[in-house]
Structures are given as structure tokens and as C-alpha cells.
PDB file of N, CA, C and O in Angstrom:
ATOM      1  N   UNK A   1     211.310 -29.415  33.677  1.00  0.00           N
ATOM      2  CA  UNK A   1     211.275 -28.067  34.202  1.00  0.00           C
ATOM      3  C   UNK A   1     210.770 -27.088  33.146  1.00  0.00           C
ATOM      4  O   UNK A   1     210.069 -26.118  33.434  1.00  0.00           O
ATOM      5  N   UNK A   2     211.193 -27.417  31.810  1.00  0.00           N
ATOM      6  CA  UNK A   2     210.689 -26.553  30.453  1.00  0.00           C
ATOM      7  C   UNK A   2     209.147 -26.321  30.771  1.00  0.00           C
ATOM      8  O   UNK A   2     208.694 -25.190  30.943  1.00  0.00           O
ATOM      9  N   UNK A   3     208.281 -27.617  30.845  1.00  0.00           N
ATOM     10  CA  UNK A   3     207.156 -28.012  30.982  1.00  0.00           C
ATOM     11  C   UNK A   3     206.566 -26.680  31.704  1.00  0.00           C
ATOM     12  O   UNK A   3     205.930 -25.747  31.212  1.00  0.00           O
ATOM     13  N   UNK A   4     207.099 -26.968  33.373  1.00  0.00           N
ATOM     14  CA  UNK A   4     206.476 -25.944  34.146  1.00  0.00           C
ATOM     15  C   UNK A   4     206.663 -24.660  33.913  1.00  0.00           C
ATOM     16  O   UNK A   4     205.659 -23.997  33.653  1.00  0.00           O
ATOM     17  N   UNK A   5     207.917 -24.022  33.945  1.00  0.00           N
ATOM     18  CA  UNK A   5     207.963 -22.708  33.181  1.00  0.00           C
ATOM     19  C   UNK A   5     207.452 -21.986  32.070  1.00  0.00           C
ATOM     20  O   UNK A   5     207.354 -20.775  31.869  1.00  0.00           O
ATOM     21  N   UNK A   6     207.042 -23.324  31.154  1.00  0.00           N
ATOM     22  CA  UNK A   6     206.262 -22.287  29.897  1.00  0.00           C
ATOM     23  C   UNK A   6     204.475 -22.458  30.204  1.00  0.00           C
ATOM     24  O   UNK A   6     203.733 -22.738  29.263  1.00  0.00           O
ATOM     25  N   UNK A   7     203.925 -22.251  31.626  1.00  0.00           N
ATOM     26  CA  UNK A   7     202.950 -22.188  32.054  1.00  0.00           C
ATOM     27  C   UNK A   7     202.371 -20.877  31.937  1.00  0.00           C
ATOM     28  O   UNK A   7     201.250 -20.560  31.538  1.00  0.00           O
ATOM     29  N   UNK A   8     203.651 -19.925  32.495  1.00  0.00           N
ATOM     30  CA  UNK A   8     203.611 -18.548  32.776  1.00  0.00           C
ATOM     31  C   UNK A   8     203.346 -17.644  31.796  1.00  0.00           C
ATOM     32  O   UNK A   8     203.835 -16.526  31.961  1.00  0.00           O
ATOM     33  N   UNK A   9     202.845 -17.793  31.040  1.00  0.00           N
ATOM     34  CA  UNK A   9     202.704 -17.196  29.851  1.00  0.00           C
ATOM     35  C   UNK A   9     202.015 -15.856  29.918  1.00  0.00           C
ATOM     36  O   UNK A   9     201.493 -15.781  31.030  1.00  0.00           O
ATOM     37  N   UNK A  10     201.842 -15.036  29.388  1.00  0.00           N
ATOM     38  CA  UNK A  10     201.152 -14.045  29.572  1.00  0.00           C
ATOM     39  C   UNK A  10     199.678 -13.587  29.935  1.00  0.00           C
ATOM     40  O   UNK A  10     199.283 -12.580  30.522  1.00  0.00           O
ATOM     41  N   UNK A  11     198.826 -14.935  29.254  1.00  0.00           N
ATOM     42  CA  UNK A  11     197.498 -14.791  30.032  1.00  0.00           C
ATOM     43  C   UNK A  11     197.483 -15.121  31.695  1.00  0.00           C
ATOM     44  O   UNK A  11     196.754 -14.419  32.396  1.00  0.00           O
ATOM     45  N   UNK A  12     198.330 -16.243  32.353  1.00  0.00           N
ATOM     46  CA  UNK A  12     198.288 -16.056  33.631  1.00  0.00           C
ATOM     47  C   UNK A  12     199.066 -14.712  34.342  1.00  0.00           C
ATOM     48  O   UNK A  12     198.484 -14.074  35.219  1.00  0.00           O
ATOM     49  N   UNK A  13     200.001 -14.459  34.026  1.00  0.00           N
ATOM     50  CA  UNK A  13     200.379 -13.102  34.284  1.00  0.00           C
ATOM     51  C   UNK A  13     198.958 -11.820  34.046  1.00  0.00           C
ATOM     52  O   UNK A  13     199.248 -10.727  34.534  1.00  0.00           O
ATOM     53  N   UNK A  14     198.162 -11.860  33.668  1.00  0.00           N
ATOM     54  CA  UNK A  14     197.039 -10.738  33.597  1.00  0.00           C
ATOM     55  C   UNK A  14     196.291 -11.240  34.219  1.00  0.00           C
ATOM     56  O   UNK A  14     195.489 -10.512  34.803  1.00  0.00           O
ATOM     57  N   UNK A  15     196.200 -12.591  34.379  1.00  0.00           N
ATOM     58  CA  UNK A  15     195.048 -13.159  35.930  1.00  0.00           C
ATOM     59  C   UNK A  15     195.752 -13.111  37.232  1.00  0.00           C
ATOM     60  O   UNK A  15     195.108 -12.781  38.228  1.00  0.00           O
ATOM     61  N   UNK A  16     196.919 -13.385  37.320  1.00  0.00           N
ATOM     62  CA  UNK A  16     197.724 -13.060  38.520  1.00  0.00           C
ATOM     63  C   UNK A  16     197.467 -11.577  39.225  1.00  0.00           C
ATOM     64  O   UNK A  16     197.050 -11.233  40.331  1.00  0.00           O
ATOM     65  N   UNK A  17     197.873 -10.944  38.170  1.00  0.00           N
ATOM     66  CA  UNK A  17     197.520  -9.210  38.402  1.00  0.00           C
ATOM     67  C   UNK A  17     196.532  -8.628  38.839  1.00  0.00           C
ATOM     68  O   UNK A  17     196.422  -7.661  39.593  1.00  0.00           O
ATOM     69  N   UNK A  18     195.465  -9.560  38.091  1.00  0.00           N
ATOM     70  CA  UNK A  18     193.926  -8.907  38.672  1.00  0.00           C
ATOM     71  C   UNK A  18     193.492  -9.464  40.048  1.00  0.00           C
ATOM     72  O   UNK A  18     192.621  -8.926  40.732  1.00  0.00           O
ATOM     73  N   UNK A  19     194.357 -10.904  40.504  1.00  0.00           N
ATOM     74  CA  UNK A  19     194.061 -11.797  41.275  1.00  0.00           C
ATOM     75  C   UNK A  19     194.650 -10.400  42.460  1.00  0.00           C
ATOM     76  O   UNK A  19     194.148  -9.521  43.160  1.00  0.00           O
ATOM     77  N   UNK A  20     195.746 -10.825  42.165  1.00  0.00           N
ATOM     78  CA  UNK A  20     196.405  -9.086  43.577  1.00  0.00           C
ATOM     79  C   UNK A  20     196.034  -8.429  43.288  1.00  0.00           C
ATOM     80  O   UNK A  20     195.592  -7.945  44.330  1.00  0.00           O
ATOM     81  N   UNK A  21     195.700  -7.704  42.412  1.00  0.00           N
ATOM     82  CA  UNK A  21     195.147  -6.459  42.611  1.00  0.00           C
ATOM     83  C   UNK A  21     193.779  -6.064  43.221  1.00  0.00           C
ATOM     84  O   UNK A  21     193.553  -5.068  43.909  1.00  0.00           O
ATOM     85  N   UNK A  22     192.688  -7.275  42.747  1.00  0.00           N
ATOM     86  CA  UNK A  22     191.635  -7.344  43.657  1.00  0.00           C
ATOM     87  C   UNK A  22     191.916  -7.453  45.701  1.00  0.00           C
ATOM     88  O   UNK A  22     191.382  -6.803  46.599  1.00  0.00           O
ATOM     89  N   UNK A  23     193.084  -8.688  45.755  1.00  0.00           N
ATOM     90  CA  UNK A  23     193.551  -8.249  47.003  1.00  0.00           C
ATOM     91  C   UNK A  23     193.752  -7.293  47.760  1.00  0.00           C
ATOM     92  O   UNK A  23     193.193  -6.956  48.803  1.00  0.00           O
ATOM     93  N   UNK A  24     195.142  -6.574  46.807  1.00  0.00           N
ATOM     94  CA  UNK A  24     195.353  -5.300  47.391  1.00  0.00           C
ATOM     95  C   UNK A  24     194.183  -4.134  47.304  1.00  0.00           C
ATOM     96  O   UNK A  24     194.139  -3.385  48.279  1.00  0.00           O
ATOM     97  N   UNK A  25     193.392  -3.940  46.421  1.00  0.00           N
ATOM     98  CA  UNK A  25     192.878  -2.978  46.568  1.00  0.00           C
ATOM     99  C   UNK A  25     191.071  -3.294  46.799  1.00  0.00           C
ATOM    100  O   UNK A  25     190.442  -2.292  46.460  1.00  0.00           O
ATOM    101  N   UNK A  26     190.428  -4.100  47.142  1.00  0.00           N
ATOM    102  CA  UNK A  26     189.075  -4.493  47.510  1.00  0.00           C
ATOM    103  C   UNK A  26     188.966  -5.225  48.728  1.00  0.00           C
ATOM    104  O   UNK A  26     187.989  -5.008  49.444  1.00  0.00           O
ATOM    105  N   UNK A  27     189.894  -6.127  49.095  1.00  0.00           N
ATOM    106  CA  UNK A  27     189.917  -7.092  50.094  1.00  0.00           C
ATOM    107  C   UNK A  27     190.203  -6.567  51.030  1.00  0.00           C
ATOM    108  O   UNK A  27     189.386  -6.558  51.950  1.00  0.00           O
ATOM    109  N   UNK A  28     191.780  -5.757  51.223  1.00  0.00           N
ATOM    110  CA  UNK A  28     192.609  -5.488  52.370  1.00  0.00           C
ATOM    111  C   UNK A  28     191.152  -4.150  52.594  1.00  0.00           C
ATOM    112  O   UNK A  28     190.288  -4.260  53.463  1.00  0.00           O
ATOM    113  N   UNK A  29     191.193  -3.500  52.026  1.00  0.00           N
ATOM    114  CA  UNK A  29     190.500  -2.195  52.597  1.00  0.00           C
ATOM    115  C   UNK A  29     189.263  -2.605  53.384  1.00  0.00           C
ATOM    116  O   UNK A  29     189.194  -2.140  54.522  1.00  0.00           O
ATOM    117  N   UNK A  30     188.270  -3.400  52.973  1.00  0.00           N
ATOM    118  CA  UNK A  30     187.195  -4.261  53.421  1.00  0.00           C
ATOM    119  C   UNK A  30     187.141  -4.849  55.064  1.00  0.00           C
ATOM    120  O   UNK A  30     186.324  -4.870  55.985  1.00  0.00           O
ATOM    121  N   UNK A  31     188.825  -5.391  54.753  1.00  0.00           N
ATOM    122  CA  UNK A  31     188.880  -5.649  56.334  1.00  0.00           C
ATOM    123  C   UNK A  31     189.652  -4.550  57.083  1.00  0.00           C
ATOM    124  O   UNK A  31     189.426  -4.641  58.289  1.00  0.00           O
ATOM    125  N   UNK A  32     190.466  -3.569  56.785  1.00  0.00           N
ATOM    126  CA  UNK A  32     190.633  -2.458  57.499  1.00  0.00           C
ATOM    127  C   UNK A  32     189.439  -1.767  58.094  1.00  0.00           C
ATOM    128  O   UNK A  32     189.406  -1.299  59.232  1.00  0.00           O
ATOM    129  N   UNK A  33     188.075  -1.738  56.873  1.00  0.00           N
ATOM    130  CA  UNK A  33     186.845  -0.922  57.550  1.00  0.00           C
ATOM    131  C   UNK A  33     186.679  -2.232  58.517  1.00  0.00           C
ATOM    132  O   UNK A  33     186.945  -1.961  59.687  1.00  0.00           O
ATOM    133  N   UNK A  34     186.331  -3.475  58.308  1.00  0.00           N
ATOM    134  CA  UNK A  34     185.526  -4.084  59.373  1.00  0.00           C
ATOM    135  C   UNK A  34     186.893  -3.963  60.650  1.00  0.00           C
ATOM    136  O   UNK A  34     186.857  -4.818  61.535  1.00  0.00           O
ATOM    137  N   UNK A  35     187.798  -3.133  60.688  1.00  0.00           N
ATOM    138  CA  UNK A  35     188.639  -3.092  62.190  1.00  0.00           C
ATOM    139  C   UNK A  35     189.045  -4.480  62.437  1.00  0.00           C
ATOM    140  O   UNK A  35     189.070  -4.964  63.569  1.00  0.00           O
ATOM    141  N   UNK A  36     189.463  -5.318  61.032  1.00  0.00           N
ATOM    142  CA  UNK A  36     190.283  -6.769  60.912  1.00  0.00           C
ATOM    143  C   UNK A  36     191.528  -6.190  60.648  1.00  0.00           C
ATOM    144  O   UNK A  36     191.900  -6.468  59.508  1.00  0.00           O
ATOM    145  N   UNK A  37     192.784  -5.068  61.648  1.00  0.00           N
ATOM    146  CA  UNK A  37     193.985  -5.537  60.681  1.00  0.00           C
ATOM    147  C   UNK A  37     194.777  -5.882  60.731  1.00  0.00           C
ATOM    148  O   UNK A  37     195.741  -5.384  60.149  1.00  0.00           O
ATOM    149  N   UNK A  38     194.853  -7.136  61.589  1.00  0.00           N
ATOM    150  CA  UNK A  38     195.789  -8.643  60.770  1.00  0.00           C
ATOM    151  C   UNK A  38     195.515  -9.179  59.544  1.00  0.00           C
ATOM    152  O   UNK A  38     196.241  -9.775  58.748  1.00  0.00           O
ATOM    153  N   UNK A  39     193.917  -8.764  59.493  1.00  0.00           N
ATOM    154  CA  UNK A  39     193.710  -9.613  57.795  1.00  0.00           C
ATOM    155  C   UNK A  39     193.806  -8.378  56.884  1.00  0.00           C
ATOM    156  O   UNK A  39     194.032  -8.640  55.702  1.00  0.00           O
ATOM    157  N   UNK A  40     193.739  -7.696  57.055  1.00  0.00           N
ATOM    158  CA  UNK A  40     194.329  -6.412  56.290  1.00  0.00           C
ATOM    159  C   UNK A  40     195.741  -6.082  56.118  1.00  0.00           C
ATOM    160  O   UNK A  40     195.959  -5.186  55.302  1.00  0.00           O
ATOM    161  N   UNK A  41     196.489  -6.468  56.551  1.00  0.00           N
ATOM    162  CA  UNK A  41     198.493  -6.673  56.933  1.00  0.00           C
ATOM    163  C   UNK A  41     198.490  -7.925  55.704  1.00  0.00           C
ATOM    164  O   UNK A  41     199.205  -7.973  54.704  1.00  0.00           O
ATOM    165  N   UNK A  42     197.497  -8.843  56.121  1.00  0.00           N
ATOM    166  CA  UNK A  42     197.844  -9.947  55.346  1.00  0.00           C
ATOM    167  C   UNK A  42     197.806 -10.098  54.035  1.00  0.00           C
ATOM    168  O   UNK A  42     198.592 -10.590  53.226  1.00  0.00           O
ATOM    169  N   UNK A  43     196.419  -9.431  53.926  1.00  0.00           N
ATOM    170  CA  UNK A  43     195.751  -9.597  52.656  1.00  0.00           C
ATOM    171  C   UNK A  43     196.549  -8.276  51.539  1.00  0.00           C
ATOM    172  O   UNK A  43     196.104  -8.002  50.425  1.00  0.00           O
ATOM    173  N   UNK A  44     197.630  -7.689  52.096  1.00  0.00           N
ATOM    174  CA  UNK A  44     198.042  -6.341  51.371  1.00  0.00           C
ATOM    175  C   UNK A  44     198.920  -6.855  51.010  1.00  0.00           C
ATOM    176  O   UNK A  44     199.221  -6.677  49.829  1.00  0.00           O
ATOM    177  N   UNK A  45     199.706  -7.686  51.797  1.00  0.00           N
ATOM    178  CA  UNK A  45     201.287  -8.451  52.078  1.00  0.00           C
ATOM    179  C   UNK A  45     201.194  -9.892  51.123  1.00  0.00           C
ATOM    180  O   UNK A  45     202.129 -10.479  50.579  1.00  0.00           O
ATOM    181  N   UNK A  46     199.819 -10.222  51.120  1.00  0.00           N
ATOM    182  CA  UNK A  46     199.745 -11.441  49.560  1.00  0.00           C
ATOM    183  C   UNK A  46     199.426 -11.283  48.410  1.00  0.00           C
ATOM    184  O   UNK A  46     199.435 -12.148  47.535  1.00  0.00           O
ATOM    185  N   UNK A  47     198.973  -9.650  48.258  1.00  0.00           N
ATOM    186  CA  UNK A  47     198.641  -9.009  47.299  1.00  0.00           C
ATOM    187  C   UNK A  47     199.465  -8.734  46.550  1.00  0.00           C
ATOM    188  O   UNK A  47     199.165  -8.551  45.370  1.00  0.00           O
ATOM    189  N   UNK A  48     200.992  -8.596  47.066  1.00  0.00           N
ATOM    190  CA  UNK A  48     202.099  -7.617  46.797  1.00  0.00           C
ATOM    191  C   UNK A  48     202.637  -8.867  46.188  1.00  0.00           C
ATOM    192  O   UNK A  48     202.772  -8.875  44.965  1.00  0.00           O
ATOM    193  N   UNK A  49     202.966  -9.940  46.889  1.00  0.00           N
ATOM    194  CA  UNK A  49     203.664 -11.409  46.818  1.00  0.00           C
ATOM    195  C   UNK A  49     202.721 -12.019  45.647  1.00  0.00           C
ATOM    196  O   UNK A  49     203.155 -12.728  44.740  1.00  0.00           O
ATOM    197  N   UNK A  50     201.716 -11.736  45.762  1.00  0.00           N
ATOM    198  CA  UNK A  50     201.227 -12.840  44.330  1.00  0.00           C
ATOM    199  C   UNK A  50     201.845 -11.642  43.250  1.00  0.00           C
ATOM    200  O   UNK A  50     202.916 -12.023  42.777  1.00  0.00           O
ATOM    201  N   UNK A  51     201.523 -10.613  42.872  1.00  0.00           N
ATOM    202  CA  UNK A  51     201.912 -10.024  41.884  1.00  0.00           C
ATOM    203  C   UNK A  51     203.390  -9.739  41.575  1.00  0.00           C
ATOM    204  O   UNK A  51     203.765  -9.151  40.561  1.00  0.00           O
ATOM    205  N   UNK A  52     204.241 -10.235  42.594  1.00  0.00           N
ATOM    206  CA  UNK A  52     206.098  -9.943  42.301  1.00  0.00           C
ATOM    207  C   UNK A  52     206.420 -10.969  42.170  1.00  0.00           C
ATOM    208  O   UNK A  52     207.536 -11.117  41.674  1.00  0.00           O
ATOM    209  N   UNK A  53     205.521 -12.372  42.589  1.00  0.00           N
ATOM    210  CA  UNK A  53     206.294 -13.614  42.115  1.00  0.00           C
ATOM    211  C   UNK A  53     205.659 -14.002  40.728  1.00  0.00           C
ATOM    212  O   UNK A  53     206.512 -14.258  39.878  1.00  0.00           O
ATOM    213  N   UNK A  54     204.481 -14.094  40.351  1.00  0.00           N
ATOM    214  CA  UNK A  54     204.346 -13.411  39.262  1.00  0.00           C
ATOM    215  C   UNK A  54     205.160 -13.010  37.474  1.00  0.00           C
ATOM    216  O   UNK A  54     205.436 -13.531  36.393  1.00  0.00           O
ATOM    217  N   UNK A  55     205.214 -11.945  38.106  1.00  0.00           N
ATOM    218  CA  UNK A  55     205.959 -11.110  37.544  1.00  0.00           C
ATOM    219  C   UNK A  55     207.542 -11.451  37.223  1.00  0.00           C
ATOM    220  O   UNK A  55     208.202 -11.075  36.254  1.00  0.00           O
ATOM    221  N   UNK A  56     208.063 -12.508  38.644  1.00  0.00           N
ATOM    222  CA  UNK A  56     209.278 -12.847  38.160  1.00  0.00           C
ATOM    223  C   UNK A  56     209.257 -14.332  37.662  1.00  0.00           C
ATOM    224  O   UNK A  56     210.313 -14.939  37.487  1.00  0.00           O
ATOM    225  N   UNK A  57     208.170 -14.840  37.462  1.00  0.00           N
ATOM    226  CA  UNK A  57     208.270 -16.357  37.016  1.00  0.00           C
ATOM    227  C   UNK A  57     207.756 -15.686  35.140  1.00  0.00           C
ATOM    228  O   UNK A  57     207.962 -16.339  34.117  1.00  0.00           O
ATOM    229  N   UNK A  58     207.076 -14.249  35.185  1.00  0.00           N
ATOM    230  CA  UNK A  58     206.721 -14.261  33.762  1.00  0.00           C
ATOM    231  C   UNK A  58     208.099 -14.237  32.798  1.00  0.00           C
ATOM    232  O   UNK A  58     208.317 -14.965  31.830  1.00  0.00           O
ATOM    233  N   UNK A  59     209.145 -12.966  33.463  1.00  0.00           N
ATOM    234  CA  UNK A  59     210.367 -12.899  33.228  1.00  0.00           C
ATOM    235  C   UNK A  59     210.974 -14.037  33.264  1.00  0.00           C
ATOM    236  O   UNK A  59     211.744 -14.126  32.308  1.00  0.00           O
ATOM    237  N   UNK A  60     210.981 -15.127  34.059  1.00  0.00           N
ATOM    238  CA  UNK A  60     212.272 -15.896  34.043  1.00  0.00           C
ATOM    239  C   UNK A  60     211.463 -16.520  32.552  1.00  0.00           C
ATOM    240  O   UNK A  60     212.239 -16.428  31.601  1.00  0.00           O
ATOM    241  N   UNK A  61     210.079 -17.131  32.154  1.00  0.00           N
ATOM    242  CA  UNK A  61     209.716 -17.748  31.292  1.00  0.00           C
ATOM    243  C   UNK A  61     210.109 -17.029  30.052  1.00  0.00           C
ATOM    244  O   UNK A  61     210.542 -17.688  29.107  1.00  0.00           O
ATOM    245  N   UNK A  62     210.011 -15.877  29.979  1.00  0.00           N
ATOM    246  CA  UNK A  62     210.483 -15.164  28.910  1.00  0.00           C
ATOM    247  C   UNK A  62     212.283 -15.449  28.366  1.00  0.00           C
ATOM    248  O   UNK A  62     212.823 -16.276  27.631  1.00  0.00           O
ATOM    249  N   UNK A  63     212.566 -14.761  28.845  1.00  0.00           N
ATOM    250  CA  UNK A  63     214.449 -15.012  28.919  1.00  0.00           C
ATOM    251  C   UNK A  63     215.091 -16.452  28.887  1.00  0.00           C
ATOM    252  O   UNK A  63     216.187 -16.800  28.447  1.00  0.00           O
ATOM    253  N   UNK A  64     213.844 -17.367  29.626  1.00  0.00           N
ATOM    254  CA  UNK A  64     214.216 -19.256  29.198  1.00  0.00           C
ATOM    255  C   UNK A  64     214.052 -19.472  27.918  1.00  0.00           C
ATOM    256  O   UNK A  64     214.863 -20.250  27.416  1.00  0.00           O
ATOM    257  N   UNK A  65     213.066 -18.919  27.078  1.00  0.00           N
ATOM    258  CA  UNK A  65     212.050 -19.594  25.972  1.00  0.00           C
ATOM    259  C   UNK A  65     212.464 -18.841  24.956  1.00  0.00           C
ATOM    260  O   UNK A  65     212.426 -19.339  23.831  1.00  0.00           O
ATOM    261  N   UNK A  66     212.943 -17.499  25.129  1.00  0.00           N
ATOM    262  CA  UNK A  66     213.342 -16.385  24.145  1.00  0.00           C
ATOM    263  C   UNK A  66     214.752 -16.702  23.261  1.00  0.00           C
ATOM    264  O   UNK A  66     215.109 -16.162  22.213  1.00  0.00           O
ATOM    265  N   UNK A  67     215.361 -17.650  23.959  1.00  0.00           N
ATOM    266  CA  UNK A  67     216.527 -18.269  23.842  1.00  0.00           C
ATOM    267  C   UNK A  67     216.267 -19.879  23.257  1.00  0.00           C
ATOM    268  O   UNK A  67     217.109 -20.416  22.538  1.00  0.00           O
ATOM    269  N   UNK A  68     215.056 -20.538  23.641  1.00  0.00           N
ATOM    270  CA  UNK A  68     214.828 -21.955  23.314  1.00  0.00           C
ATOM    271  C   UNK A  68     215.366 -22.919  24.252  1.00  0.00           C
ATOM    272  O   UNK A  68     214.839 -24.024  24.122  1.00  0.00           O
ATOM    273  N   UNK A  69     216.191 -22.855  25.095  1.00  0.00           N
ATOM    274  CA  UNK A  69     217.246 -22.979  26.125  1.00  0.00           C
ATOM    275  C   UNK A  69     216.327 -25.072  26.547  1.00  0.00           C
ATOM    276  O   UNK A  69     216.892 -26.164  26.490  1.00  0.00           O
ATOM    277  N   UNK A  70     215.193 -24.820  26.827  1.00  0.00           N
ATOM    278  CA  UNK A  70     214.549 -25.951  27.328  1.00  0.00           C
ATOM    279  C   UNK A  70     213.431 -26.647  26.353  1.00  0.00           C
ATOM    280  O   UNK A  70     212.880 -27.727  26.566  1.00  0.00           O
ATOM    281  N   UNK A  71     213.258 -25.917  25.415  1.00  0.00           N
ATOM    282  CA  UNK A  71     212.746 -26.537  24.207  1.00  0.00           C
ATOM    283  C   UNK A  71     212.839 -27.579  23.662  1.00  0.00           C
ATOM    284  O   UNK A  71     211.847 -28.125  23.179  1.00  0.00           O
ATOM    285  N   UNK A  72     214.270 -28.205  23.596  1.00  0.00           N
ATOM    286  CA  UNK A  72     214.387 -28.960  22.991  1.00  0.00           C
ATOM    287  C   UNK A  72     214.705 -30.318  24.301  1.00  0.00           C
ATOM    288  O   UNK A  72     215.039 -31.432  23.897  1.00  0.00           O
ATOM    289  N   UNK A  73     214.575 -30.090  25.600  1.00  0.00           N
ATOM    290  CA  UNK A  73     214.329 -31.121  26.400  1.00  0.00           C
ATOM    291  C   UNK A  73     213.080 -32.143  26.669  1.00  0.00           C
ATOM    292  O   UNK A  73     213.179 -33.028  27.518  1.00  0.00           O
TER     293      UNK A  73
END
């Protein structure tokens, strides 16, 4: 489990971010103009979800590793 958690490291956390954020703010609007909005609901609603899960797998990696806790498994 150490393994997978120290994935999260901070460079994927700044690709995650840009990954939603391109979502939320290029994609969803794109299909709001083309009068798509289910894919605009969607694409706002995975935008939000990639960047908060994210965000809480960067934290949990932090607070695991900051401690050494799985390091030595």
C-alpha cells in the first residue's frame, strides 16, 4: 500500500490540477456553447472530482510519509 500512495507526489498533483482544470474550465463551457448539457453537468462534475480526489490522496500521501509510517514495509 506504501508503494501506491507514494505515487501522489506533488508532480501528479499539478497534472491532476491542470487535468480538471482544463475540464472545468475549456471542456464543460465548449459543450454548454454546442447546447450539450449533459456533457457539460458531466464534464464540470469530473472536473471538480478529479481535482478533490486528488488533492485528498496528495494529503493522505503527505501525513503517511511525513511520519515514515509505511516506509519501512
Amino acid at each position: 500500500m506504501g508503494r501506491i500512495i507514494g505515487i501522489f507526489d506533488k508532480y501528479f498533483l499539478i497534472l491532476m490540477l491542470i487535468e480538471g482544470g482544463i475540464t472545468m474550465f475549456m471542456d464543460a463551457p465548449s459543450f454548454k456553447k454546442s447546447n450539450m448539457m449533459k456533457s457539460y453537468k458531466q464534464a464540470r462534475w469530473i472536473g471538480i472530482f478529479i481535482i478533490t480526489i486528488s488533492l485528498i490522496l496528495y494529503i493522505l500521501q503527505r501525513i503517511l510519509f511525513q511520519n515514515s509510517i509505511f516506509l519501512k514495509m
